[in-house]
C-alpha distance (Angstrom), angle and dihedral (degrees) to the residues before:
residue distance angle dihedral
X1 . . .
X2 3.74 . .
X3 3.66 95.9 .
X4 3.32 95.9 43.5
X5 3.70 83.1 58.5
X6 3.42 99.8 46.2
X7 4.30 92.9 51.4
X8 3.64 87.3 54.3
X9 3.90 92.7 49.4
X10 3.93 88.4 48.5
X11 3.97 93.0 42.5
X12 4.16 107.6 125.9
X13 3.36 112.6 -98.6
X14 4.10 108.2 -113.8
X15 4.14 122.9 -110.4
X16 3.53 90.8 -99.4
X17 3.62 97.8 49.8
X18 4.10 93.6 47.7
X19 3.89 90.7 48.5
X20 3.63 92.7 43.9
X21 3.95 89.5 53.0
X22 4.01 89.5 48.3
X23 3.62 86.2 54.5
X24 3.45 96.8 48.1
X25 3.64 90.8 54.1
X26 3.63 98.0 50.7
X27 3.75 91.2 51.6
X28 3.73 90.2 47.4
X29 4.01 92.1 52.0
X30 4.15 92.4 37.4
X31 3.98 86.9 53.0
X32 4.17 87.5 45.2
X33 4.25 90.6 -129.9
X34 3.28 110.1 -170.1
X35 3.79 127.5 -141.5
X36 3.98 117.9 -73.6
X37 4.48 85.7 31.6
X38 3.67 106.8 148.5
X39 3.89 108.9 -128.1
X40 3.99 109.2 -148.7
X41 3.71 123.1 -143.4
X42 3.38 99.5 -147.2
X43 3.79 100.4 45.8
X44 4.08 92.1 50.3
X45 4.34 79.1 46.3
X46 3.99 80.3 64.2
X47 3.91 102.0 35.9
X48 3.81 88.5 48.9
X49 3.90 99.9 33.3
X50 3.97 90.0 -135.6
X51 3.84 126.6 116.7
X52 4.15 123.8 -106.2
X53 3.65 102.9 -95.3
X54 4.72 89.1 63.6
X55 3.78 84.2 45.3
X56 3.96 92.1 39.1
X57 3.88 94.3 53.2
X58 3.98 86.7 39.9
X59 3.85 96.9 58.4
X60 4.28 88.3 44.0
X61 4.22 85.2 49.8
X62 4.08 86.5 50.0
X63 4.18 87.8 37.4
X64 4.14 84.3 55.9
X65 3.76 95.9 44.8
X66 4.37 84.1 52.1
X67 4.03 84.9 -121.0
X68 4.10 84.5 120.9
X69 4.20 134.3 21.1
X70 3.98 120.1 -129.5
X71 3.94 107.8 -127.3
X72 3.49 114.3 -165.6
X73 3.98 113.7 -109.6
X74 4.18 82.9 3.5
X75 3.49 109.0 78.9
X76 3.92 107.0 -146.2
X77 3.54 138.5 -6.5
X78 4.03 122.9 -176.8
X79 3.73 114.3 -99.3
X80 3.75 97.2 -159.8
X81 3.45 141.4 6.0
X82 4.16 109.3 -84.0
X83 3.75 110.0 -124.5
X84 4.40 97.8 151.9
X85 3.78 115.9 60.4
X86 3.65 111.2 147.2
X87 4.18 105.9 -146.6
X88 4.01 84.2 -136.2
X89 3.97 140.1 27.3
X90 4.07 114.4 -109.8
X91 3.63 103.3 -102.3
X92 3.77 140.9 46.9
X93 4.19 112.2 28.3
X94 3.33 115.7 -110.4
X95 4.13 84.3 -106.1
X96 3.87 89.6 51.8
X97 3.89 89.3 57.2
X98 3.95 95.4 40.1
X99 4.13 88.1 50.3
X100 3.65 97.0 44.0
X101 3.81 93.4 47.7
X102 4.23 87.8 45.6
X103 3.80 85.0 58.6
X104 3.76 94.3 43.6
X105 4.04 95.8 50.1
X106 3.73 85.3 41.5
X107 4.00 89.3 56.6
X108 3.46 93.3 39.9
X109 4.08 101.1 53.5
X110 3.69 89.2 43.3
X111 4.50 93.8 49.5
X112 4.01 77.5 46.4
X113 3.48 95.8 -126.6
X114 4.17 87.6 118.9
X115 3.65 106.4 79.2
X116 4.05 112.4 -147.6
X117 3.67 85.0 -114.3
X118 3.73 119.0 59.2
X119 4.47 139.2 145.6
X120 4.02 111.2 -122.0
X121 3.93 83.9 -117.1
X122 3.42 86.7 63.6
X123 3.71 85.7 65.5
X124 3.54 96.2 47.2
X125 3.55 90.9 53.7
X126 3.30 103.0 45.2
X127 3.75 112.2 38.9
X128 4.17 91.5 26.2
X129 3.13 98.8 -120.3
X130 3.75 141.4 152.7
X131 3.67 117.8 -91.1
X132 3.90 88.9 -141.8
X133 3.89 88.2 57.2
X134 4.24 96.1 42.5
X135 3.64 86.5 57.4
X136 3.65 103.3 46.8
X137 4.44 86.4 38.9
X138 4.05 86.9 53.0
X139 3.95 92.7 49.2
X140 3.62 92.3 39.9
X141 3.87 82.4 56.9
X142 3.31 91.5 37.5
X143 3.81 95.3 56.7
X144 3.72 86.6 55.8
X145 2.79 87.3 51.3
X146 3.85 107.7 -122.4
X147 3.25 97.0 124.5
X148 4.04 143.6 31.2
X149 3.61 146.8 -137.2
X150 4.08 113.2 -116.6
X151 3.91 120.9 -168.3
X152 3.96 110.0 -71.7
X153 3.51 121.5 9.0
X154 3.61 91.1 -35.7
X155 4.38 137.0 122.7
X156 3.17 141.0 -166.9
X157 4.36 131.8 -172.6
X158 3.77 107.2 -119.4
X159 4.14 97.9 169.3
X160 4.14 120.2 84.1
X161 3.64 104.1 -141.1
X162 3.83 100.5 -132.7
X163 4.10 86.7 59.0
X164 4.03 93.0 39.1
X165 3.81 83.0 49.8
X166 3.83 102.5 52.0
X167 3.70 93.8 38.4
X168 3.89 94.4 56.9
X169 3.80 88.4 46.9
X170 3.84 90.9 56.9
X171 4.04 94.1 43.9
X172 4.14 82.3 50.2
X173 3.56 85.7 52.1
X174 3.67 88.9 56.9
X175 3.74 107.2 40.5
X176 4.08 106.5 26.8
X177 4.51 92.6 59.5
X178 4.00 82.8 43.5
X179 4.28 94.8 50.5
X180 3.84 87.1 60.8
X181 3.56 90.5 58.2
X182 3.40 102.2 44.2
X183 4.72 111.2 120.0
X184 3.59 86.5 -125.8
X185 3.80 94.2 56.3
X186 3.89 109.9 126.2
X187 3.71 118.4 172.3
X188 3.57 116.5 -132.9
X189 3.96 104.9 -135.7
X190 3.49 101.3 -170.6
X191 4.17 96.4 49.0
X192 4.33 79.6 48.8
X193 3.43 95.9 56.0
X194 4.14 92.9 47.0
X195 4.04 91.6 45.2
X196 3.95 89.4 46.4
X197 3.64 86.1 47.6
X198 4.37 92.7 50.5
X199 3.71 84.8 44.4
X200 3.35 100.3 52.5
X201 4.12 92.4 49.3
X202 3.93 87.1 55.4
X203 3.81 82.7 48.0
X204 3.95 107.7 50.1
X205 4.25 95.5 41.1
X206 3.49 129.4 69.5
X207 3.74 122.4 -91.6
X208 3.51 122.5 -104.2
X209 3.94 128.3 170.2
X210 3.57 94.6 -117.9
X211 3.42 93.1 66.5
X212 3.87 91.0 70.2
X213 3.84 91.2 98.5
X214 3.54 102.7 56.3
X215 3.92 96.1 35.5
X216 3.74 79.5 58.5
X217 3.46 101.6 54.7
X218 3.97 89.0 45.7
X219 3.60 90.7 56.9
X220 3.78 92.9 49.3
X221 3.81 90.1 47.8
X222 3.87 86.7 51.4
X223 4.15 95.5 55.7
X224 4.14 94.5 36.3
X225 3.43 93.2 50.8
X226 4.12 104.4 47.5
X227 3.78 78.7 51.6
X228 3.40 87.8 64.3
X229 3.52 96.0 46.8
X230 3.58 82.5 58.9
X231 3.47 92.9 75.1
X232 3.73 93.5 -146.4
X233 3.87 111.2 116.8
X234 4.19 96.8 -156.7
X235 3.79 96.2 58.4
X236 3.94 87.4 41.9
X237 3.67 83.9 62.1
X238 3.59 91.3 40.0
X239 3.79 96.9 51.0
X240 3.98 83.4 48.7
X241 3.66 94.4 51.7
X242 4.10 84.8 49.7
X243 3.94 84.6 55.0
X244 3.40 98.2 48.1
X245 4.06 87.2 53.4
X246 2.72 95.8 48.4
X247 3.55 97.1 55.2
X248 3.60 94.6 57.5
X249 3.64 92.1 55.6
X250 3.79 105.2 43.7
X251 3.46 89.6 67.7
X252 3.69 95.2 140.7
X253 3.58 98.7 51.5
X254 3.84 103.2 -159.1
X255 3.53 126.6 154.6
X256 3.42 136.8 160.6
X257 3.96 128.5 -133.1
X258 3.71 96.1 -106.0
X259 3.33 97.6 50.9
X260 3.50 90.8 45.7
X261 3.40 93.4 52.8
X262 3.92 96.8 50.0
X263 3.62 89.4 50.5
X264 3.75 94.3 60.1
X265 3.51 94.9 40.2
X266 3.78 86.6 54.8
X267 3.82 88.6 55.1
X268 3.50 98.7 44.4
X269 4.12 84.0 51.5
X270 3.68 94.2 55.2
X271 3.86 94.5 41.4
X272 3.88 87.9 54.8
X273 4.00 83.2 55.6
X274 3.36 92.0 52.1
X275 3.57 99.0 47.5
X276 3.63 98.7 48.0
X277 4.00 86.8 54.4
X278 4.27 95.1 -105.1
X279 3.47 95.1 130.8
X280 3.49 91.0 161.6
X281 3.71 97.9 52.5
X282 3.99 89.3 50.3
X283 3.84 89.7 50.1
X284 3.77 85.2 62.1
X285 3.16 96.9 43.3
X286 3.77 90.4 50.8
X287 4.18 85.1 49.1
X288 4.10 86.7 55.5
X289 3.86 92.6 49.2
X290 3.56 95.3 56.2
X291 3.32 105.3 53.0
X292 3.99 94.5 35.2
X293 4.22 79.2 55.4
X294 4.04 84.1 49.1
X295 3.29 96.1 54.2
X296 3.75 92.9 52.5
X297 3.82 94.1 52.3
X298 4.01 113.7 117.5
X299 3.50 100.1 165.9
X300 4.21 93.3 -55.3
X301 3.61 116.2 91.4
X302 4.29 118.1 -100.9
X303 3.77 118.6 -123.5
């Protein structure tokens, strides 16, 4: 019976309950608490937008680590005063978490095993994942508007992808042509020789399906960061908000060599533009890749 006692005492604490106790701490050191402050469940319930037993098993993690003192029929009080609270866990970056969970939610909805109504804690549960990060995924979706806020801490999809899909490829048609003609536009020559250089690997070896990923990420890369050259900070954001859509709905990630292979060569076209200072040839180039990559689309996104 003792051991049995002792493994559950020495159990790991889960995700949720380690990021909750970071979180706790910070809010303790922001607010300056001094030793002996009562921490109340039901008020970190509301700050965090979680129920008791996350925060519960939280405040017994921070008890264990002597950052807090039980008091019977009190809860917690702070032991000492908090002067460490690192603003993020060692790790994954907050933009490693928010991509991975994209892809996850994107897997999930499409296996149906996502209903179109689900609670962020839900989420957190399921796919282990930061509450910080759920939130800002589910407004990120929610500003593209995929998805929608429901009374509560409740959501709910509202987009089909097919429509979501062919109406991002027409605003892309609008905004990505326009970027490379923007005055400010300033070609960064050392990111265009390391993207002509990723390209160029994808282009010279035989393709294999596992390769998907990384192609992906390359092709991302190559739309973000011409929108930086742009040197206009709203279609940045735009072209960011396109990658993040598009994210969620290439879930499947299949593409076949010779579309592959006309992609890059596409890119490598309109980087040649740019490079020899004919913006306005690459801008029509861009313009022809687009809706070439539309007209591929079957329900997986086009390069």
């Amino acid at each position: 019976m003792a051991a049995r006692s002792a493994s559950r005492h020495t159990a790991p604490p889960s995700r949720l309950q380690a990021e909750l106790a970071r979180r706790i701490l910070k809010l303790l050191k922001d607010q300056g608490a001094a030793p002996g402050y009562h921490l109340v469940e039901l008020d970190l319930c509301r700050a965090f937008g979680v129920s008791r037993t996350p925060v519960r098993g939280a405040l017994k993690l921070l008890a264990g680590e002597g950052a807090l003192e039980p008091r019977a029929g009190r809860g917690f009080v702070l032991a000492r005063k908090v002067t460490d609270a690192p603003d993020a866990p060692p790790g994954e970056t907050g933009d490693d978490e928010a991509r991975r969970l994209l892809g996850a939610l994107a897997q999930a909805r499409s296996d149906g095993k996502l209903e179109g109504r689900f609670a962020q804690q839900e989420i957190v549960r399921r796919f282990g994942a930061r509450l910080p990060v759920v939130l800002a995924v589910l407004r990120q979706l929610g500003a593209l508007g995929l998805v929608e806020r429901r009374p509560g801490n409740g959501w709910a999809f509202a987009a089909d992808a097919p429509r979501a899909q062919a109406e991002s490829y027409a605003f892309r048609r609008a905004l990505e042509p326009a970027m490379l003609l923007q005055p400010g536009f300033a070609l960064d020559r050392v990111w265009l020789e390391k993207t002509r250089a990723a390209h160029l690997k994808f282009r010279r070896r035989p393709w294999q399906g596992s390769d998907a990923v990384d192609f992906y990420e390359v092709n991302a890369d190559f739309h973000e960061q011409l929108a930086r050259c742009s040197g206009n900070r709203y279609m940045l954001g735009a072209v960011r908000q396109q990658i993040a859509l598009r994210r969620f709905l290439n879930d499947q990630l299949e593409y076949d060599a010779r579309r592959v292979n006309s992609a890059i060569d596409d890119h490598l076209e309109i980087l040649a533009a740019l490079e020899g200072g004919w913006n306005d040839k690459a801008a029509a180039l861009m313009l022809h890749h687009l809706t070439i990559s539309a007209s591929h689309a079957r329900g997986e996104d086009g390069a």
